[in-house]
Every structure is written in structure tokens, then in C-alpha cells.
C-alpha atoms as an extended CHARMM CRD file, in Angstrom:
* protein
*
       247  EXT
         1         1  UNK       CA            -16.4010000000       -8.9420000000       16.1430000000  PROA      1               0.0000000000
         2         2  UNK       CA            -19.3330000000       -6.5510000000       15.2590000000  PROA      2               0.0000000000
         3         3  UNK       CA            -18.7680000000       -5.3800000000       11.3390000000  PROA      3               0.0000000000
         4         4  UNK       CA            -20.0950000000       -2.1210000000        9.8670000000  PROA      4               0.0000000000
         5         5  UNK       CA            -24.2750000000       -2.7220000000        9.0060000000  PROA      5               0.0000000000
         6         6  UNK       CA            -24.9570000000       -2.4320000000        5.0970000000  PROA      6               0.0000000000
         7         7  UNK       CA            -20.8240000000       -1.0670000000        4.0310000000  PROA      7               0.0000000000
         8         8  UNK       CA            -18.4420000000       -3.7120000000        3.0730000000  PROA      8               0.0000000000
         9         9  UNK       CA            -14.7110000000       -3.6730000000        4.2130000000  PROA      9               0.0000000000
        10        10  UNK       CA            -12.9950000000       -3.2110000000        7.3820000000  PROA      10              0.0000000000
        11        11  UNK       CA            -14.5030000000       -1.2180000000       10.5640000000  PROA      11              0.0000000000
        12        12  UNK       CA            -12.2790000000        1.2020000000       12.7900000000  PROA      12              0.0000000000
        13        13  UNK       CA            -12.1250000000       -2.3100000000       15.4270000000  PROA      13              0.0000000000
        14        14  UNK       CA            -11.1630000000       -4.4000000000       12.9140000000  PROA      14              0.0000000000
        15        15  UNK       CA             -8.2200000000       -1.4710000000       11.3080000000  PROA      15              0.0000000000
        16        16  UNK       CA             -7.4260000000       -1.3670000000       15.5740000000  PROA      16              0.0000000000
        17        17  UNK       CA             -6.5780000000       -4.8150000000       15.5680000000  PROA      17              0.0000000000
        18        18  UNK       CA             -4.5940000000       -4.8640000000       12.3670000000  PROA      18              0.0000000000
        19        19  UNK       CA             -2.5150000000       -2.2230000000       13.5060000000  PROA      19              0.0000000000
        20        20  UNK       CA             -1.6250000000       -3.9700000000       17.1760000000  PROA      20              0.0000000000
        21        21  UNK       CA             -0.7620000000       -7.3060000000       14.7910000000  PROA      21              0.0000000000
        22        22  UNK       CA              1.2240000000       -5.4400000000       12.9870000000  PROA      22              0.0000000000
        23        23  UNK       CA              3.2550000000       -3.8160000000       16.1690000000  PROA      23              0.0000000000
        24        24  UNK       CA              3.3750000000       -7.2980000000       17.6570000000  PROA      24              0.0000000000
        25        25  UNK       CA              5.2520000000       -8.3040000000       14.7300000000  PROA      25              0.0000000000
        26        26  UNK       CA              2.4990000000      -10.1940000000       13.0900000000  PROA      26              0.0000000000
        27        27  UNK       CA              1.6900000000       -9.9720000000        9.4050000000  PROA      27              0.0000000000
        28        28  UNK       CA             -1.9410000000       -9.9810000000        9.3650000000  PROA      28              0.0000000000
        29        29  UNK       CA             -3.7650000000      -10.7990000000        6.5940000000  PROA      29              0.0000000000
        30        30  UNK       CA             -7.0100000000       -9.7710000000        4.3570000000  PROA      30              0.0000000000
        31        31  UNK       CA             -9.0620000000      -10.7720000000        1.6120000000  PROA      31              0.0000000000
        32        32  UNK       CA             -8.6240000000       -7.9890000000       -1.1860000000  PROA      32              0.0000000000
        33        33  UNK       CA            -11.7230000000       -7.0640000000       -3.6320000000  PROA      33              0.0000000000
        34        34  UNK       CA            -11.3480000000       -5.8140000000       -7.5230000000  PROA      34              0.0000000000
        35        35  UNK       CA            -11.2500000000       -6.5280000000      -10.9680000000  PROA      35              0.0000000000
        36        36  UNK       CA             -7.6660000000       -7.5160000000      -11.4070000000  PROA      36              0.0000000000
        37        37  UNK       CA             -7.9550000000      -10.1540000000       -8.5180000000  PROA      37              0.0000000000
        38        38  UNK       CA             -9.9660000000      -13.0890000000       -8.7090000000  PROA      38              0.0000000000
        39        39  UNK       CA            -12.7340000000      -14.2090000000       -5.9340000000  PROA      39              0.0000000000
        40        40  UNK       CA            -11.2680000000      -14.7770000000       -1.8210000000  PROA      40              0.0000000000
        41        41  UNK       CA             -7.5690000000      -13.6880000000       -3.1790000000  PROA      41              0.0000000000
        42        42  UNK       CA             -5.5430000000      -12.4230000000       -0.1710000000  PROA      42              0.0000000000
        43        43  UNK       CA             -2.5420000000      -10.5310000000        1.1190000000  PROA      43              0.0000000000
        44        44  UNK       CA             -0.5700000000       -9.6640000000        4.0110000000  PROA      44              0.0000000000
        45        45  UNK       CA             -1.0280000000       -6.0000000000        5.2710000000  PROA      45              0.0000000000
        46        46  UNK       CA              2.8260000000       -4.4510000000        5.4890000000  PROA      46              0.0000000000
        47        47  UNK       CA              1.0290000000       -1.1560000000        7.2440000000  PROA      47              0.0000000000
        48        48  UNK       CA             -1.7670000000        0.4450000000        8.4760000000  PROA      48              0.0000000000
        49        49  UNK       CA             -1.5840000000        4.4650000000        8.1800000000  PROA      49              0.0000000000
        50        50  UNK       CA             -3.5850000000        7.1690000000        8.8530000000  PROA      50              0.0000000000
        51        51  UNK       CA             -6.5330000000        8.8960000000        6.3740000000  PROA      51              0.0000000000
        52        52  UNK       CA             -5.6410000000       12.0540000000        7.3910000000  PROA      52              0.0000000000
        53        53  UNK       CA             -2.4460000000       12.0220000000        6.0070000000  PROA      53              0.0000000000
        54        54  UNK       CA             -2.0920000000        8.9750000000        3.3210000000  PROA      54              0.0000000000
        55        55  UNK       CA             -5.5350000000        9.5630000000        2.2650000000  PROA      55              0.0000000000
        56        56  UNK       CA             -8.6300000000        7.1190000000        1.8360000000  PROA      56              0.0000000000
        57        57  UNK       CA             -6.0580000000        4.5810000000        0.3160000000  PROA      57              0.0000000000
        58        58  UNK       CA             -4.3010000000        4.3950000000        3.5900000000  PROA      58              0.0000000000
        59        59  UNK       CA             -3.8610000000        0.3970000000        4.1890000000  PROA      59              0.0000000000
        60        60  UNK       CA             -0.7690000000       -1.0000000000        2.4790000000  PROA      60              0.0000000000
        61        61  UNK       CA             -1.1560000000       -4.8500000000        0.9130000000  PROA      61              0.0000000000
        62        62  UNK       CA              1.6250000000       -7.5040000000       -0.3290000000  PROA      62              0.0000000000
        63        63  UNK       CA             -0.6730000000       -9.2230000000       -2.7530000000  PROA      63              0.0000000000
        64        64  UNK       CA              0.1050000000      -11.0020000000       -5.9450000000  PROA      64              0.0000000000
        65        65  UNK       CA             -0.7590000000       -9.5040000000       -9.5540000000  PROA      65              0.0000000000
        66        66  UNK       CA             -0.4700000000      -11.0810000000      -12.5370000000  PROA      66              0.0000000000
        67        67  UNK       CA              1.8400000000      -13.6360000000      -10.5100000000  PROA      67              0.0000000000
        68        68  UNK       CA              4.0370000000      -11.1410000000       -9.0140000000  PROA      68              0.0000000000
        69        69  UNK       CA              4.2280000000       -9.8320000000       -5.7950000000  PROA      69              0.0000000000
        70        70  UNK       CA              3.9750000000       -6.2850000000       -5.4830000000  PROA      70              0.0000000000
        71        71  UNK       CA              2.7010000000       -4.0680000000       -2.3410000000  PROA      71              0.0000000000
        72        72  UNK       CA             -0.5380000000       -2.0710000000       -3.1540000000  PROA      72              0.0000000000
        73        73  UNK       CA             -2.3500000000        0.7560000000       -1.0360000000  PROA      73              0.0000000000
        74        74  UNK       CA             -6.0830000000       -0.0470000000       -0.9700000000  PROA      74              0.0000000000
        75        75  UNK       CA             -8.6520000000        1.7270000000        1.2740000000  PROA      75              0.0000000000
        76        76  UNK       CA            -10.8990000000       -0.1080000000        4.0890000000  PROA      76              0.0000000000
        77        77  UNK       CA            -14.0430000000       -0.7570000000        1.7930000000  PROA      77              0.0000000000
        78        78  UNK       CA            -11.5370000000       -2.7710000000       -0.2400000000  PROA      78              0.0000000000
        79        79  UNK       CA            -10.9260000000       -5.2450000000        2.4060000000  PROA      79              0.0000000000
        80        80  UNK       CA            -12.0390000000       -7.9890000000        4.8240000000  PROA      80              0.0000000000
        81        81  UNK       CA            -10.3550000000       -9.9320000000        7.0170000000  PROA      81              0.0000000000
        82        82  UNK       CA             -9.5260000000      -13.3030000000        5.9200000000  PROA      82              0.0000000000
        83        83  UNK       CA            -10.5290000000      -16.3890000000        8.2080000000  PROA      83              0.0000000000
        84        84  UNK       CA            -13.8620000000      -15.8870000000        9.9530000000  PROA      84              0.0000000000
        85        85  UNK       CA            -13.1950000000      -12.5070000000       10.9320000000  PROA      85              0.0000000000
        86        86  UNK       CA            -14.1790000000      -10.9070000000        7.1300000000  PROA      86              0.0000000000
        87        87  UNK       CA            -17.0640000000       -8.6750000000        7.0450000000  PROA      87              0.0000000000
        88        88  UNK       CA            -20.7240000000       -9.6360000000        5.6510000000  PROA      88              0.0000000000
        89        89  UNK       CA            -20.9410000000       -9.5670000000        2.6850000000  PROA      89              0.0000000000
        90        90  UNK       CA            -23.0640000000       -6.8010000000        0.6720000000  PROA      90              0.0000000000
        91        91  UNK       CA            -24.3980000000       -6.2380000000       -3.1640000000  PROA      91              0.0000000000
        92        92  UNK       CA            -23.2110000000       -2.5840000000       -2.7440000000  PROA      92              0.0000000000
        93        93  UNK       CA            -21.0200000000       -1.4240000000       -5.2250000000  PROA      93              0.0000000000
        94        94  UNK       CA            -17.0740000000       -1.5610000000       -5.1740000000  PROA      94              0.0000000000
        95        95  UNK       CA            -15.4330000000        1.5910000000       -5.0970000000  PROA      95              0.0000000000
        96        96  UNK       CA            -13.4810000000        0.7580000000       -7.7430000000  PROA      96              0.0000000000
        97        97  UNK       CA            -16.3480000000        0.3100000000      -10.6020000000  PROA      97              0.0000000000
        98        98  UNK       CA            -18.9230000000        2.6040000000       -9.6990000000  PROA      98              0.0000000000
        99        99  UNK       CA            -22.3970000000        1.4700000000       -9.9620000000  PROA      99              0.0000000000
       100       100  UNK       CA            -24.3140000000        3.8660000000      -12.5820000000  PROA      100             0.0000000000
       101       101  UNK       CA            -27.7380000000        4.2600000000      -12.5370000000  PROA      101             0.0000000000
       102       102  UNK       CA            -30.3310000000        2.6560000000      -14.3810000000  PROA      102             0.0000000000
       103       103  UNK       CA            -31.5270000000        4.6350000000      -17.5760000000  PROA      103             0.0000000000
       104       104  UNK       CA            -34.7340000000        5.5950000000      -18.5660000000  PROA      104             0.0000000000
       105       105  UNK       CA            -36.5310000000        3.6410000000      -21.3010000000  PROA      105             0.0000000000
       106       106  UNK       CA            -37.5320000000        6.0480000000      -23.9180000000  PROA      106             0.0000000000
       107       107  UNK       CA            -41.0560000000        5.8550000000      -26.1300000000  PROA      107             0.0000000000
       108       108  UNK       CA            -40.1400000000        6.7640000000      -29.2540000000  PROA      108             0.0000000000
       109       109  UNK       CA            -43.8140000000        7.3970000000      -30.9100000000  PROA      109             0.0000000000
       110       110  UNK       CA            -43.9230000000        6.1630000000      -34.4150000000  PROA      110             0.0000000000
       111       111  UNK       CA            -45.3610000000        7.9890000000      -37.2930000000  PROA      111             0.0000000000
       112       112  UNK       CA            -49.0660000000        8.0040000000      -37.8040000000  PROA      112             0.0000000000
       113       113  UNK       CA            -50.0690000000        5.6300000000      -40.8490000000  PROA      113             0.0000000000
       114       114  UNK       CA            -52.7740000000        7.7630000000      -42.6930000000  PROA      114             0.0000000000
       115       115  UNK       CA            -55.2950000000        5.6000000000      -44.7540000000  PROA      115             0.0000000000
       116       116  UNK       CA            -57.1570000000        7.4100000000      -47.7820000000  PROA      116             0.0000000000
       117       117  UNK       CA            -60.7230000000        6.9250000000      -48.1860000000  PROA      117             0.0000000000
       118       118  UNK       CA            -61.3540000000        5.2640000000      -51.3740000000  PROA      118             0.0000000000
       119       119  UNK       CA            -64.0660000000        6.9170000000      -53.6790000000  PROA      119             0.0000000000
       120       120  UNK       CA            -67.2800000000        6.3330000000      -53.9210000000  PROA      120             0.0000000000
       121       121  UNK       CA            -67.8550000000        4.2970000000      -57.8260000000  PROA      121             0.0000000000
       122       122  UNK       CA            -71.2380000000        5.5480000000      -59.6320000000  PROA      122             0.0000000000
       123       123  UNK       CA            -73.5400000000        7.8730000000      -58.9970000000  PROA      123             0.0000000000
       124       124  UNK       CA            -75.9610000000        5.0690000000      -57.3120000000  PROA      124             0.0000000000
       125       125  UNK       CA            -73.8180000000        2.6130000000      -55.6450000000  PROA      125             0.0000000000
       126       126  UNK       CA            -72.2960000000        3.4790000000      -52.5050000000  PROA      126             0.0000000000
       127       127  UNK       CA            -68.3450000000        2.7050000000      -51.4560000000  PROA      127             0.0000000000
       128       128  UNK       CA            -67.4510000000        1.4220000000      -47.9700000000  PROA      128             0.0000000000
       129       129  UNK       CA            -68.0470000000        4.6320000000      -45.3040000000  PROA      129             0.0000000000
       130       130  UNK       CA            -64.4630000000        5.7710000000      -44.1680000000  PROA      130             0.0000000000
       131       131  UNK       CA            -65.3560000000        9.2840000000      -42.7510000000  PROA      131             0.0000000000
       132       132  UNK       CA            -61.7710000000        9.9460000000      -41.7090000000  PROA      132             0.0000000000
       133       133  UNK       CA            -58.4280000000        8.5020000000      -41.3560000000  PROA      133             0.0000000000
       134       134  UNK       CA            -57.2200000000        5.7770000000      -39.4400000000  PROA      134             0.0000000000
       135       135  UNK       CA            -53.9720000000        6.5880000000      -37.1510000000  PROA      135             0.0000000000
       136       136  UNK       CA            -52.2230000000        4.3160000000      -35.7760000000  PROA      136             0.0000000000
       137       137  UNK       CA            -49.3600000000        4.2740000000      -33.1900000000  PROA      137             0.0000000000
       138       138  UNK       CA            -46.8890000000        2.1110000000      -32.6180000000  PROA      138             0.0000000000
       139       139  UNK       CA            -44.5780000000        1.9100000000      -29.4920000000  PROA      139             0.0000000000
       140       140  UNK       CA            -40.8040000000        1.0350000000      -30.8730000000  PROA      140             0.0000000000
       141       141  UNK       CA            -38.7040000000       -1.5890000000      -29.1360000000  PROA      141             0.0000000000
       142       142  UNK       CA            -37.3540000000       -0.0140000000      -25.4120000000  PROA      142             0.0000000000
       143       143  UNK       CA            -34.0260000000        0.9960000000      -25.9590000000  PROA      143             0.0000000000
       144       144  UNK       CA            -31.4510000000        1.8020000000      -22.8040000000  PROA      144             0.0000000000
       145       145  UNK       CA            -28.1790000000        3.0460000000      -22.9840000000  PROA      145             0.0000000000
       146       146  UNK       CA            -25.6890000000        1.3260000000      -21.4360000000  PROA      146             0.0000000000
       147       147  UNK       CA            -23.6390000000        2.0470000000      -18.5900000000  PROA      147             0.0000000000
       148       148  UNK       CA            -20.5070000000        3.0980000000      -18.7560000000  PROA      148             0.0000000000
       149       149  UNK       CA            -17.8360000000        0.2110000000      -17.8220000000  PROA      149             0.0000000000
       150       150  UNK       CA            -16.1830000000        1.3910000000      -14.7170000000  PROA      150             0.0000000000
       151       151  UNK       CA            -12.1920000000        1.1590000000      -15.6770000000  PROA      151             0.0000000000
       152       152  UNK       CA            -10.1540000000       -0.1710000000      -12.3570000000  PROA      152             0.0000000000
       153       153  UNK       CA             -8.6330000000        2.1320000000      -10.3530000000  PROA      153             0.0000000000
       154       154  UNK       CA             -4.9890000000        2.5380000000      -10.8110000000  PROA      154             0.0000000000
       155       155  UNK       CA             -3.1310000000        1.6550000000       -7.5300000000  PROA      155             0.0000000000
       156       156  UNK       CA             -1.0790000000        3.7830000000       -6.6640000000  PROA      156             0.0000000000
       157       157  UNK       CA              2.6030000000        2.1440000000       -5.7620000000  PROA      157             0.0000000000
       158       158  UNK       CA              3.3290000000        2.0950000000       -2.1140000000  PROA      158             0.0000000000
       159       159  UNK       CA              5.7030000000        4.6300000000       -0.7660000000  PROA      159             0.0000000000
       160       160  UNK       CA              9.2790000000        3.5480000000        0.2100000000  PROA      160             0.0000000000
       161       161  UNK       CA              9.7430000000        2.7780000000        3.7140000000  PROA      161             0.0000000000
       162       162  UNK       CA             12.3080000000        5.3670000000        5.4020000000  PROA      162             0.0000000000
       163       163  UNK       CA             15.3000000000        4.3130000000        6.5690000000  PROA      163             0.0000000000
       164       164  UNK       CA             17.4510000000        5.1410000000       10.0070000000  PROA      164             0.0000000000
       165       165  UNK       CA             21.1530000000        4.8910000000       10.5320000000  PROA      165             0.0000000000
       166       166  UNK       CA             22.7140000000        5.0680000000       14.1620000000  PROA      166             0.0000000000
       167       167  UNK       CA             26.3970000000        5.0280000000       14.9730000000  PROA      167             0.0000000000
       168       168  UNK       CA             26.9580000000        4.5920000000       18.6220000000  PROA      168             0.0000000000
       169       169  UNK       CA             29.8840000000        4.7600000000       20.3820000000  PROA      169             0.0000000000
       170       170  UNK       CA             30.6130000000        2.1540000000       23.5470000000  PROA      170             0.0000000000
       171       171  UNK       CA             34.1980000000        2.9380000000       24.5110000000  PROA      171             0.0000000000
       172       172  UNK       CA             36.6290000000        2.5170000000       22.4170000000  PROA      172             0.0000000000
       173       173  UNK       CA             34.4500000000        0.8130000000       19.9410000000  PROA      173             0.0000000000
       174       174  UNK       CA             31.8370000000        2.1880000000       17.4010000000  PROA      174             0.0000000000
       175       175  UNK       CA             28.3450000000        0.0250000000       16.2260000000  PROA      175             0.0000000000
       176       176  UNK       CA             25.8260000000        0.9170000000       13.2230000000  PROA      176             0.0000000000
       177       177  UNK       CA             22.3610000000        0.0330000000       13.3670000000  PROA      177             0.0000000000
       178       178  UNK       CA             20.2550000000        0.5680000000       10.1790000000  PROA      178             0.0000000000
       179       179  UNK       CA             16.0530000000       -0.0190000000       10.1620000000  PROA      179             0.0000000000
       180       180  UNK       CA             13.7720000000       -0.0700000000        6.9640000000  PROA      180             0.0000000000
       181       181  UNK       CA             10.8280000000        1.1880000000        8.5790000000  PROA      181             0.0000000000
       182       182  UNK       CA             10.2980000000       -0.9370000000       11.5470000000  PROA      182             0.0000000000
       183       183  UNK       CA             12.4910000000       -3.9490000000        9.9930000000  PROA      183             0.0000000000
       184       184  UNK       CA             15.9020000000       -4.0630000000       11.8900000000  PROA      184             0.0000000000
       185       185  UNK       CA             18.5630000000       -4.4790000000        8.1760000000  PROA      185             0.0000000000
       186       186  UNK       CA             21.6950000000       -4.7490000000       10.9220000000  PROA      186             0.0000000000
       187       187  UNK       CA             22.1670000000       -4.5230000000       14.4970000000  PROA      187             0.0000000000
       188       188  UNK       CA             25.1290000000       -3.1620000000       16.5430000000  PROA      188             0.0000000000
       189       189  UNK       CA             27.5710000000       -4.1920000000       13.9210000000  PROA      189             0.0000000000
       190       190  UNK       CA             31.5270000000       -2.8600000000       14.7980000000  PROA      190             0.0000000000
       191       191  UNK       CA             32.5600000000       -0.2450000000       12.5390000000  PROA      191             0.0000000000
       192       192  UNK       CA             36.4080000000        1.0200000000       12.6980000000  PROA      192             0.0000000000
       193       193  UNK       CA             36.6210000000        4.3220000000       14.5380000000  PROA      193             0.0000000000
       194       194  UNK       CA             38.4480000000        5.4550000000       11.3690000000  PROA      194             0.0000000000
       195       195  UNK       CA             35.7990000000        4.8430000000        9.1360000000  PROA      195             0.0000000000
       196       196  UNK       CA             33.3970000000        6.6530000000       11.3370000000  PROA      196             0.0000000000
       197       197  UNK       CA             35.4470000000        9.3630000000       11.3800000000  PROA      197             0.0000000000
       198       198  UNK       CA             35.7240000000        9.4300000000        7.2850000000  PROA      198             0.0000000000
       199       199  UNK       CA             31.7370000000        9.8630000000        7.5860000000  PROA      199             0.0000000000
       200       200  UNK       CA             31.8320000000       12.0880000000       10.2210000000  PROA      200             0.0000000000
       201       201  UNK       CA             33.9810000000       14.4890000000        7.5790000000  PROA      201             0.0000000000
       202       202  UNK       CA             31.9910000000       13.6220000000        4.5830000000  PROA      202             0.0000000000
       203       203  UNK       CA             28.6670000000       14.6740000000        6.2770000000  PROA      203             0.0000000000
       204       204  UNK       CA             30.2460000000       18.7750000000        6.5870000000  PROA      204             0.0000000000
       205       205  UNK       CA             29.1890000000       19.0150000000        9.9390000000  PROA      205             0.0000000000
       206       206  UNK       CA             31.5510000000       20.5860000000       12.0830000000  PROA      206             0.0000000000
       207       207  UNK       CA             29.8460000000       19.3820000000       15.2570000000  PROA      207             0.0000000000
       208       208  UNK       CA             29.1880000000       16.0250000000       14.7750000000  PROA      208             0.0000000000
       209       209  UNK       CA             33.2020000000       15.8910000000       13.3940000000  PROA      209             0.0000000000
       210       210  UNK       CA             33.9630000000       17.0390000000       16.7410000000  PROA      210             0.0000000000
       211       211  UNK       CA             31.7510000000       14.8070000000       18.7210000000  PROA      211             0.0000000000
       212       212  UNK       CA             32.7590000000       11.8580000000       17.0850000000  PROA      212             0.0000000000
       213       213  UNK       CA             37.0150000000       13.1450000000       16.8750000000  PROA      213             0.0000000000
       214       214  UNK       CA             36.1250000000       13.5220000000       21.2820000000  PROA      214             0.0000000000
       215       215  UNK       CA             35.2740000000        9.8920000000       21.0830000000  PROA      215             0.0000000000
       216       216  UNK       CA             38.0720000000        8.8820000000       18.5250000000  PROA      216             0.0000000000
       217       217  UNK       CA             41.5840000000       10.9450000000       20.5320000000  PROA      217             0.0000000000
       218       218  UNK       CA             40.7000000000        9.5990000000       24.3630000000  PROA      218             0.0000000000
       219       219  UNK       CA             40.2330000000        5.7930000000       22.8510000000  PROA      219             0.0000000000
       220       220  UNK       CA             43.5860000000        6.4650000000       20.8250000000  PROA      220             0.0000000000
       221       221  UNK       CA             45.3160000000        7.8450000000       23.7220000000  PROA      221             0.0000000000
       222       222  UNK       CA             44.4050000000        4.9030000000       26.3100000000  PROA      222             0.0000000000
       223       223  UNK       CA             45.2460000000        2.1610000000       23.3640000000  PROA      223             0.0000000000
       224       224  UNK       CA             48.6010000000        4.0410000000       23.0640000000  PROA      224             0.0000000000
       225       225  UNK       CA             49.3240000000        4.3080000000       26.8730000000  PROA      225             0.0000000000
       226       226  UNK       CA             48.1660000000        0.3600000000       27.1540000000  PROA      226             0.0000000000
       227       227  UNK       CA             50.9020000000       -0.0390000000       24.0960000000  PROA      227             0.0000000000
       228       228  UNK       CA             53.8350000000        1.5220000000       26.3290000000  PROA      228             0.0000000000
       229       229  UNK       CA             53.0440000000       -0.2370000000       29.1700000000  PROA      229             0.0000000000
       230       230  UNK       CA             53.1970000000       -3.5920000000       27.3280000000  PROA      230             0.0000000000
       231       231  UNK       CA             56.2120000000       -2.9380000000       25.6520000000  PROA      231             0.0000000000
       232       232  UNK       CA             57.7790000000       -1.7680000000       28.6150000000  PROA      232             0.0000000000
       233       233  UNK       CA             56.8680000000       -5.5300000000       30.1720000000  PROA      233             0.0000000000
       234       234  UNK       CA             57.6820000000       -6.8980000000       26.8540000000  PROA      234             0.0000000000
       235       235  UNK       CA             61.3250000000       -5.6700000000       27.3020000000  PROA      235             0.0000000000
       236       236  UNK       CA             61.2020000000       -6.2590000000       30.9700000000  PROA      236             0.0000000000
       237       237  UNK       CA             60.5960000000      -10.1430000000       29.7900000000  PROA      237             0.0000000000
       238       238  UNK       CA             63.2230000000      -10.3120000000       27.0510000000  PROA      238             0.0000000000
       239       239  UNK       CA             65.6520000000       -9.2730000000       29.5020000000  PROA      239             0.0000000000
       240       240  UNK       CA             64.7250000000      -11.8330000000       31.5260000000  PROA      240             0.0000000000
       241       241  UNK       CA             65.1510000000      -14.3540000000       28.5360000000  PROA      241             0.0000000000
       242       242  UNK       CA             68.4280000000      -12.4270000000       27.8050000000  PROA      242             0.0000000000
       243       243  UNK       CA             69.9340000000      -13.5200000000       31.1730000000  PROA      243             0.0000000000
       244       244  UNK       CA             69.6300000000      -17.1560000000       30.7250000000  PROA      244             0.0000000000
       245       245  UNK       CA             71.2390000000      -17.2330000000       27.6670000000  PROA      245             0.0000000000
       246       246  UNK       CA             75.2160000000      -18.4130000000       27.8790000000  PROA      246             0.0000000000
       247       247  UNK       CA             78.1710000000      -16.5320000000       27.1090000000  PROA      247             0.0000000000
């Protein structure tokens, strides 16, 4: 698989196929970069959203920090794909420590050094012949100021996965199905018609009490016309029973 040319992290093919893992009910998996996790560590990707609306941090990670797991949002340049799939690598900076630029070495000009001329002794000798001063310049030691250490970006925490509740009715029977984001919690599990009823009151509205009270009285009214007709056979058979007993 072609990577991106001189940019670290995942390409839009490679983000494609995490996201068709991921609806195939594979957990996919990628080597994370940083300065809280040490060289080739790795996670499994939980979800793969959109920029537009998560922002550049849009690719959610179970990884392990500081020996506990915990799911992070990182952003493609943050990422390769483990196994032989990872992109090149690249001496480009991570987004999370900035590289700064070099600075500028600085000549700080020393002082001039000014020598006297000494006097000339007696009125026939002759001194040494200094005409003028002697200056001299010195270049100091370079100095550079350093760069700023980059601090690591905070992560932000991963948002909580919504949750869905259905109540179905099939007959005279009622079933709940609850999801946590696209992991099924239960599935078609019986619930008492009373019970959905109770919640059917608590949510206040006067619709879905009806809907569900529809379901509840013609269930109720065929379990109590089954319930006459056995008892009628019920007596029917006692009777029977009844007439072999002796006087």
C-alpha cells in the first residue's frame, strides 16, 4: 500500500481500511508515536471518525499508559500501521513537540584594548616608535539560545460511546435490546409486559403509554379467554374423575 511521500502517519487508504476492519468487527491495530510511549508501542483503534466533526484528533486508540489501559484520540500523523503495513519512516517533526528553529549565533564584539605609547627617555635617546594605539578585537564564545522543550500534548479523553435501548413487542411477549455504540450489551432479552408498562408511564409520554397499553390489553384479553377455556375443560375433567368415584 502506497504511503503519503515525506509526512509520517496514516494516508486516507490506509484510515479507509481501518474503518472497513473496524465494521467487519476487527480491531485493527497501530503503532502510536509520542513522548509518553516508548519506541514501536501499539494499540487497537476502537474508532475511526470524521475531521470535520471530531477534529484533527479524530482516530480513537486503546493503548496502555503508565501500565493502564486507557482509550486516547490521536490524529493520523500520530500513527502507522503496525505489521508491514506502517508508513516510512521520516525525521520530520512530531506534532506533538514542535520542532523550533535553529537560532542565530550572535558576535558579541569585545572591547577594544587601547595600548599607551610609552615616552620617549632623554632628550637624545629615542623610545620604541608607537605612533598610535593598538586595537584589538576579540570574537566571544558563540552563544545560542535554546529551544524551547515542546511539553506533550494533553490527550484529550475519548468521548463516551452512546447507548440505544429497544423494547419490542412479539405478541404477547416484550424483548430489550441495549448497544454501546456498535457493541450489542443484551439481545432480545424477555421483559414482563408489566414492567414495560411501568416505563412506558415513567417516560410522561402519553403516546408511547398508549402504544405500549394497545399491546399490553389484547395479550391480557387472549391469556384470559385461553384461562376460561381451560378451566372450563379443567372442570369438564374433574367431573369426569367425579363419576368414578364410589358412593
Amino acid at each position: 500500500m502506497a504511503a503519503r511521500r515525506g509526512r509520517p502517519g496514516l494516508d486516507e487508504e490506509q484510515l479507509s481500511q481501518l474503518r472497513s476492519d473496524l465494521g467487519a468487527g476487527r480491531r485493527p491495530r497501530v503503532r502510536v508515536s509520542g513522548p509518553q510511549f516508548s519506541a514501536g508501542t501499539t494499540g487497537a483503534v476502537r474508532r475511526v471518525g470524521d475531521p470535520g466533526v471530531d477534529g484533527e484528533d479524530f482516530v480513537t486508540v486503546r493503548v496502555k499508559v503508565g501500565g493502564v489501559l486507557d482509550e486516547l484520540r490521536f490524529s493520523p500523523s500520530e500513527l502507522s500501521m503496525a505489521g508491514g503495513r506502517q508508513a516510512p519512516a521520516s525525521t520530520a517533526a512530531l506534532p506533538t513537540a514542535r520542532r523550533m528553529p535553529a537560532p542565530r549565533r550572535t558576535r558579541k564584539p569585545s572591547p577594544p584594548t587601547v595600548v599607551a605609547a610609552p615616552e620617549q627617555s632623554g632628550a637624545g635617546g629615542s623610545g620604541p616608535d608607537v605612533s598610535s594605539a593598538v586595537a584589538a578585537h576579540r570574537d566571544s564564545s558563540s552563544t545560542s539560545v535554546p529551544a524551547k522543550t515542546a511539553r506533550p500534548a494533553t490527550r484529550r479523553a475519548a468521548p463516551s460511546a452512546s447507548v440505544s435501548v429497544t423494547l419490542a413487542s412479539a405478541g404477547a411477549c416484550w424483548t430489550v435490546t441495549a448497544l454501546r455504540g456498535a457493541r450489542v450489551v443484551v439481545k432480545n432479552a424477555v421483559v414482563p409486559p408489566g414492567v414495560v408498562a411501568a416505563v412506558a408511564a415513567l417516560l410522561a409520554q402519553p403516546l408511547v403509554e398508549d402504544a405500549v397499553a394497545a399491546v399490553n390489553d389484547t395479550a391480557r384479553s387472549e391469556a384470559e379467554a385461553r384461562a376460561e377455556q381451560l378451566r372450563g375443560e379443567l372442570a369438564a375433567v374433574e367431573a369426569v374423575l367425579q363419576s368414578h368415584r364410589r358412593p
